[in-house]
LUMPANU-259557 format. One line per field, with one value per residue (C-alpha): residue in one letter; x, y negated, z. Coordinates in steps of 0.1 Angstrom, whole numbers. Each point is the difference from the previous one (the first is absolute). Layout:
N
residuo	[a,...] $
xx	[X,...] $
yy	[Y,...] $
zz	[Z,...] $
***
This chain:
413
residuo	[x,x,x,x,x,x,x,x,x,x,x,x,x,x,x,x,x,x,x,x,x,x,x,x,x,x,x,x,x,x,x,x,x,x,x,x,x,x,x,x,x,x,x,x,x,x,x,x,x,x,x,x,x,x,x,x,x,x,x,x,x,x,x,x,x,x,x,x,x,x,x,x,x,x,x,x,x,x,x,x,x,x,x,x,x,x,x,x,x,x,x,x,x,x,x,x,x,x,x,x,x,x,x,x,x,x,x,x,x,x,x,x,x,x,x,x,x,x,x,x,x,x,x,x,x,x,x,x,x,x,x,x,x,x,x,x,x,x,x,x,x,x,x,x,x,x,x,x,x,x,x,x,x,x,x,x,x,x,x,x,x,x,x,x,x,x,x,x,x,x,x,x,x,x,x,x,x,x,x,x,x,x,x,x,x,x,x,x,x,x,x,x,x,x,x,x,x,x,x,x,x,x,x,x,x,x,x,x,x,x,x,x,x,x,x,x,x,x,x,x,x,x,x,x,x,x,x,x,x,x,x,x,x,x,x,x,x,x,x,x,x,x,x,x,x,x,x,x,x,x,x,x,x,x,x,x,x,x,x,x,x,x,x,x,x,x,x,x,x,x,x,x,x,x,x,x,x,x,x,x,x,x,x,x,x,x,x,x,x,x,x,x,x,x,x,x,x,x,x,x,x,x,x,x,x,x,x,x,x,x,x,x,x,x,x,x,x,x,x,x,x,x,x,x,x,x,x,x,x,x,x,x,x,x,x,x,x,x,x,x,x,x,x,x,x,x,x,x,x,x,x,x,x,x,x,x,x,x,x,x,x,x,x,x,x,x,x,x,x,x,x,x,x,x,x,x,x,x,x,x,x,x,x,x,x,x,x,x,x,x,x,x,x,x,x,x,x,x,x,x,x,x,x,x,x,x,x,x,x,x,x,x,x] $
xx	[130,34,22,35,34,41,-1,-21,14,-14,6,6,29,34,8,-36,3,38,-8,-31,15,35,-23,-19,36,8,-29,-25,-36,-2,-29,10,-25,-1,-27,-2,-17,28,17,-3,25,23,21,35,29,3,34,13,40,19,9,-41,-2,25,-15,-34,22,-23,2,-32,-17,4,-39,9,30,-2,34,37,16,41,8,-8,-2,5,-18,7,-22,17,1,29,3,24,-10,16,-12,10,12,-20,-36,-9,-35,-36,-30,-31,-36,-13,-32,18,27,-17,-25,21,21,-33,-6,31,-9,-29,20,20,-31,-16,-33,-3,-35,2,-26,5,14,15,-31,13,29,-2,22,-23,20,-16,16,16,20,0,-24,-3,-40,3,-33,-3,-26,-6,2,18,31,22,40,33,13,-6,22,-11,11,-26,16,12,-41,-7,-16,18,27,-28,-22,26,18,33,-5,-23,9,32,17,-2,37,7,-22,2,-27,-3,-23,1,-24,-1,0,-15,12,-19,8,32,11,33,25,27,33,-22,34,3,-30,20,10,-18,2,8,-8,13,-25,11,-9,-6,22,5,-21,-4,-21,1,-18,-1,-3,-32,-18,-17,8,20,-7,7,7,16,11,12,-2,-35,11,1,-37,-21,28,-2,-32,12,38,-18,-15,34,18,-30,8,41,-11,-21,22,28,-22,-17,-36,-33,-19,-17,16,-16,-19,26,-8,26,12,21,34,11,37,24,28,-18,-3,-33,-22,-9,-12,-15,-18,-6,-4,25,2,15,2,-12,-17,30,20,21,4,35,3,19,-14,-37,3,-22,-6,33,-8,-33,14,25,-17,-28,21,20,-38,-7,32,-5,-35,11,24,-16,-24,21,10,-39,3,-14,12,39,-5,1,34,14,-12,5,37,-1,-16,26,28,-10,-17,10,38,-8,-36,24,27,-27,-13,30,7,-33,5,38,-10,-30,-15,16,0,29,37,-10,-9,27,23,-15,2,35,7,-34,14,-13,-36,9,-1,-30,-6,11,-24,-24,20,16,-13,30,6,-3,31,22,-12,10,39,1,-6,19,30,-11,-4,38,-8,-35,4,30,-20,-26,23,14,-37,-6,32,-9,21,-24,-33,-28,-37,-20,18,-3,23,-1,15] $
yy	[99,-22,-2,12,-18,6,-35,-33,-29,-28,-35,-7,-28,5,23,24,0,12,24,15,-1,21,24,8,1,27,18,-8,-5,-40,-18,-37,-25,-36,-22,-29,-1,0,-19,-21,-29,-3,-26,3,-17,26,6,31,5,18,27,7,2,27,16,1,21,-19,-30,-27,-16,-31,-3,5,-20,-38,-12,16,-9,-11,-17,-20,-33,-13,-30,-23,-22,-30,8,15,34,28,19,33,17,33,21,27,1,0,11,-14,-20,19,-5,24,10,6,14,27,7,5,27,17,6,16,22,8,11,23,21,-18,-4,-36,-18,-31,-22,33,-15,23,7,32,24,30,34,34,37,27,35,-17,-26,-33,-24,-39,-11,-36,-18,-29,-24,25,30,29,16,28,-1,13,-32,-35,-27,-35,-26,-26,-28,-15,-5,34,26,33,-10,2,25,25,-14,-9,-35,-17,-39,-26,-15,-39,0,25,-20,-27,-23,-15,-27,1,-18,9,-35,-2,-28,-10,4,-20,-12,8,-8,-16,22,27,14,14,24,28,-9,7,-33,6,-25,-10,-6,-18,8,36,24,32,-21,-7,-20,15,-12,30,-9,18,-9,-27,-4,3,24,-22,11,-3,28,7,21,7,-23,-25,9,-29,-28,18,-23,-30,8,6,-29,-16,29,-3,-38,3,24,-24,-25,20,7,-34,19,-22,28,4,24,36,23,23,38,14,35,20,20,22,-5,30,10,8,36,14,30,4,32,26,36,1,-41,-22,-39,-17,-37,-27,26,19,-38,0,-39,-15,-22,-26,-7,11,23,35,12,18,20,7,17,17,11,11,25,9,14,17,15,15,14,16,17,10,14,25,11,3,-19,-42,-3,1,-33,-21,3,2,-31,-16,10,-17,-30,-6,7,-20,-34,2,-17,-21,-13,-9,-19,-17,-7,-14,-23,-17,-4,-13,-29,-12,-30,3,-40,-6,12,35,-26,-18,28,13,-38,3,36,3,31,16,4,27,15,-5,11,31,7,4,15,32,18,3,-41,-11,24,-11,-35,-1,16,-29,-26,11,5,-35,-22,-17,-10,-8,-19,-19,-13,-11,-21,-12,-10,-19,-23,-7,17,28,-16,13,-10,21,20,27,34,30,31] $
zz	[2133,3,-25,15,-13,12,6,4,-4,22,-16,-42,6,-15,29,-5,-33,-7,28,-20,-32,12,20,-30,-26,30,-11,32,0,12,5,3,23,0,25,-32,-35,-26,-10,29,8,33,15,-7,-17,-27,-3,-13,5,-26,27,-1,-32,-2,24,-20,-26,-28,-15,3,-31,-9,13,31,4,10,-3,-1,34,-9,31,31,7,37,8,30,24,-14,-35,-9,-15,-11,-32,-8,-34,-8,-31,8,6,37,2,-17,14,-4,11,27,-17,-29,8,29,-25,-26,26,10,-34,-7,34,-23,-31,17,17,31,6,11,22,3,23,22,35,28,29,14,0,23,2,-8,7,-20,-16,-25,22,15,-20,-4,-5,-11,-4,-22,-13,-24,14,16,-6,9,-4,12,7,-1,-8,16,-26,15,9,35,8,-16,23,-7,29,23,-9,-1,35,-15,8,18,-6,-7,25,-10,3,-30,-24,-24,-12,-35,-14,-38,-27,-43,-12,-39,-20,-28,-40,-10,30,3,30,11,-3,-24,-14,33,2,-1,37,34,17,39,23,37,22,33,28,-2,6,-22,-26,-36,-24,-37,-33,-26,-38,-16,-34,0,36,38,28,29,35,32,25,37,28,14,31,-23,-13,14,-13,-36,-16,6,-11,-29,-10,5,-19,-30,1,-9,-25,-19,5,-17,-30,-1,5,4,17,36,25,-12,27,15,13,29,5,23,-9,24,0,-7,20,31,15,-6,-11,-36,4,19,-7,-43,0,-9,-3,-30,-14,26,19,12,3,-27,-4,-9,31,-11,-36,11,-34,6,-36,-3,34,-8,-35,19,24,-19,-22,31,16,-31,-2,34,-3,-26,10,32,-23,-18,39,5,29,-6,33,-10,-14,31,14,-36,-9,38,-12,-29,7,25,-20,-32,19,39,-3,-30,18,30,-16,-18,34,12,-25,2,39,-6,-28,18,-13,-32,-14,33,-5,-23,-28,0,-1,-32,-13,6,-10,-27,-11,32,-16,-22,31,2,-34,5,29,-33,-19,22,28,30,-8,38,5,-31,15,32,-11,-31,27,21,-21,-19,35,0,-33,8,28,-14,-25,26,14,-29,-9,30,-5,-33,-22,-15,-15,13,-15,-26,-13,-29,-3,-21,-6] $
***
């Protein structure tokens, strides 16, 4: 006999796993799926903002934490750089494993039953006296629910299976190439005081592009990321990108082996839900487009899933879920996604004239800080610069006549 469950959850990343655990604090029955053995690693920069972590509504232990994140640090083609660092923390570098294992067992804690090495094979619709049904069949067995939320990833099959998507459109993806590179005991690098910073990187000649080198113990994720148009270019920018990074902290080590992966970009129009299943995280596309960044949506989204099977459950009908959370999705990511959008098509190849207008005005990266920091920042962005380009572009000018120094330069506030 199947076991029946309100919900399964299809996928144990940040977005699965914050979805299982708020269905179950709502007093569901969840069972919460995942296709890998735990804890299992998975390519990504590992940056948590500080608007994620508020949206965990816990605090991680120190364990789990990597580094505190207090500003950025813009890095040019030739060199130069602009480094803002902030009063107030902007977010943490964690390691996936950790860090999604540490979330699914919090999932745990609060109630969920939890299979891992249990991939998605089949998920089918079944009408009976008491109601539509979901059968989801796993490695591991089958299951009943109410609803399913697909939390599995831009590859994962829950889109498919339950004909709210069928593929991406290469044009509303990006591509990353990213690498952990472990540096042995006592070596120490160059410019260590500033560990707390996430190093950016301009990449010429990609468009909507950036290189990054994120400080972990004992260590760097290193990566580089564009749109998915930009794919087959990606392992030999690379190599170049890996290059400036050792060169910047004087490291004697081979180019790592790299893994890609696809982020479908937010901002477009599409489904993310249909019937009792709805999409969250990567799955349902909600990927920062201009910083890459996904871990934030997939939080958000995840509670916001929850939040609306749950309260289609106290209706008695799962199936009130889907345009309540369509609604939602819109309102909380659709204008942000598109002014994020928008601002990685207007700066381009980021090392040309953008650059040099932050060398001359370096105060503009705490706009970029605050991306991190605040959800709604593309908006409060696009109204500073706005209201800051006389001044801005003034001191452009006065930079290119020589009489504002530009070079690497250091700001706090």
């Amino acid at each position: 006999m199947m076991r029946e469950y309100d919900v399964v959850v299809v996928g144990a990343g940040p977005a699965g796993s914050t979805a299982a655990r708020v269905a179950a604090e709502r007093g569901l029955a969840v069972l919460l799926i995942d296709k890998a053995k735990f804890p299992r690693d998975k390519p990504c920069a590992g940056g948590v903002t500080a608007k994620a972590l508020r949206e965990l509504g816990f605090d991680l232990p120190d364990a789990v934490v990597e580094r505190d994140i207090m500003g950025i640090k813009l890095i040019s083609s030739g060199g130069r750089s602009v480094s803002a660092r902030d009063s107030k923390r902007l977010g943490v570098t964690v390691r996936r494993a950790i860090f999604d294992n540490f979330l699914a067992t919090r999932a745990v804690e609060a109630g969920v039953d939890f299979l891992d090495d249990a991939p998605l094979i089949g998920l089918e619709t079944e009408v009976g006296a008491r109601g539509e049904r979901y059968v989801v069949t796993t490695g591991r067995g089958r299951f009943r629910a109410r609803a399913v939320i697909g939390a599995d990833g831009a590859c994962g099959r829950t889109a498919r299976l339950a004909e709210i998507r069928d593929r991406w459109s290469k044009w509303e993806l990006g591509a990353s190439v990213s690498a952990e590179v472990d540096l042995p005991p006592g070596l120490f690098t160059e410019g260590a005081g500033e560990s707390d910073l996430i190093e950016l990187y301009l990449v010429p000649p990609l468009r909507a592009a950036f290189g990054w080198a994120f400080h972990r113990k004992g260590g760097l994720h290193v990566g580089v990321g564009a749109t998915a148009l930009d794919a087959p270019r990606l392992a030999g920018v690379f190599r170049a990108h890996f290059s400036r990074v050792a060169r910047v902290h004087r490291l004697q080590i081979p180019c790592p082996r790299a893994r890609g992966y696809m982020l479908p970009a937010g901002g477009v129009s599409r489904a993310v839900a249909r019937g009792a299943v709805l999409l969250a995280g990567d799955a349902g596309g909600f990927v920062d487009p201009f910083s890459g960044e996904g871990i934030y949506g997939a939080i958000r989204s995840g509670r916001m899933a929850a939040e609306a099977i749950a309260d289609a459950a106290r209706s008695g009908d799962f199936s009130d879920a889907a345009p309540v959370y369509t609604r939602r999705c819109r309102k909380e990511f659709s204008r942000e996604f598109r002014l994020s959008m928008l601002l990685a098509a207007v700066l381009g190849v980021k090392d040309g004239l953008p650059f040099a207008m932050v060398e001359a005005n370096p105060d503009l990266a705490f706009l970029l800080a605050d991306i991190l920091y605040e959800p709604g920042s593309y908006r409060r962005l696009f109204a500073a610069s706005l209201l800051r380009s006389p001044r801005v572009l003034a001191r452009f000018l006065m930079a290119r006549l020589g009489f504002v120094s530009t070079g690497s330069v250091r700001i706090s506030r």
